[in-house]
C-alpha positions in Angstrom: 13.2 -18.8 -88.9 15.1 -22.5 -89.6 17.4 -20.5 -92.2 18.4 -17.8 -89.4 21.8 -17.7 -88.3 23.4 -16.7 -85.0 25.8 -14.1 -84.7 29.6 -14.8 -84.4 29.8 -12.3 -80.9 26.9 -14.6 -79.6 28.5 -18.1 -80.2 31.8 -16.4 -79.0 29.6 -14.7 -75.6 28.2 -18.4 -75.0 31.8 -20.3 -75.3 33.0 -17.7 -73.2 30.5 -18.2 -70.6 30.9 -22.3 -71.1 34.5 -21.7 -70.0 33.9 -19.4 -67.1 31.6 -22.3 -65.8 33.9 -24.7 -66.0 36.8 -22.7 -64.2 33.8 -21.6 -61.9 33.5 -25.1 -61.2 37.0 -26.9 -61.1 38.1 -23.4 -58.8 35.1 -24.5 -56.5 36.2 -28.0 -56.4 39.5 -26.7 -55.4 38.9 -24.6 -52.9 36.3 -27.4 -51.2 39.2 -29.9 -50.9 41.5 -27.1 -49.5 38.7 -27.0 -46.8 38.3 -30.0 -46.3 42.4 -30.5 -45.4 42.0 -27.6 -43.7 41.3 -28.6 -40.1 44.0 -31.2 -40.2 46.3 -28.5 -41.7 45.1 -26.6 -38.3 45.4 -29.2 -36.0 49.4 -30.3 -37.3 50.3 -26.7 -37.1 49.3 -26.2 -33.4 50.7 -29.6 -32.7 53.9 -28.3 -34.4 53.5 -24.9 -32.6 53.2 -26.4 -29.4 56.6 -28.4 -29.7 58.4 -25.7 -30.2 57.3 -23.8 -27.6 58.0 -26.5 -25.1 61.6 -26.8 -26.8 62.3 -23.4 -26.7 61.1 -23.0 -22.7 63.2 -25.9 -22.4 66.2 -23.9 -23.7 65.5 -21.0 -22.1 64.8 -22.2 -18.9 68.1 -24.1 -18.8 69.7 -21.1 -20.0 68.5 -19.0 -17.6 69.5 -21.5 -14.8 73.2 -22.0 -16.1 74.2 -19.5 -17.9 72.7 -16.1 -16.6 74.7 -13.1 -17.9 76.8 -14.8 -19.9 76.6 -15.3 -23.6 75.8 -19.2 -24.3 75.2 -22.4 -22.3 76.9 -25.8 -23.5 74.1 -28.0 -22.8 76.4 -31.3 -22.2 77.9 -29.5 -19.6 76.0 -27.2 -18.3 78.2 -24.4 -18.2 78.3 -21.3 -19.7 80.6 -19.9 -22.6 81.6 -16.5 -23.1 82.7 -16.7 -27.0 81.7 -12.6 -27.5 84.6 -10.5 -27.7 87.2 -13.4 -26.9 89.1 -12.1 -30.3 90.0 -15.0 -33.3 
């Protein structure tokens, strides 16, 4: 049986299966970091999301204070500014 020789397809079927492992591997590797990142991904994002919420109450609330019924609020002055259908 020393003088037997393996079939091309086989070597090709193992080299093929070598290089699924390693993509296997390196895409597992990946995806672990991701994870790992993930929970300070999470964390930024709601920090983030909670800024702008507060900004945009901020706004609105000012808005709604000033400048009811009309169309914009100049925040220096707190007034209101009618710009829509003023002509140009």
């Amino acid at each position: 049986m020393a003088g037997r020789q393996v079939p091309a397809n086989y070597r090709l079927a193992v080299c093929a299966s070598q290089k699924l492992a390693g993509w296997v591997t390196a895409a597992a590797i990946a995806f672990a970091s991701v994870g790992c990142r993930q929970s300070r991904d999470d964390a930024h994002a709601r920090e983030v999301a909670t800024r702008v919420r507060t900004e945009f109450l901020h706004a609105w609330t000012n808005y709604e204070k000033y400048a009811w019924g009309h169309d914009a609020l100049k925040p220096l002055s707190k007034t209101p500014h009618d710009w829509y259908g003023q002509g140009g």
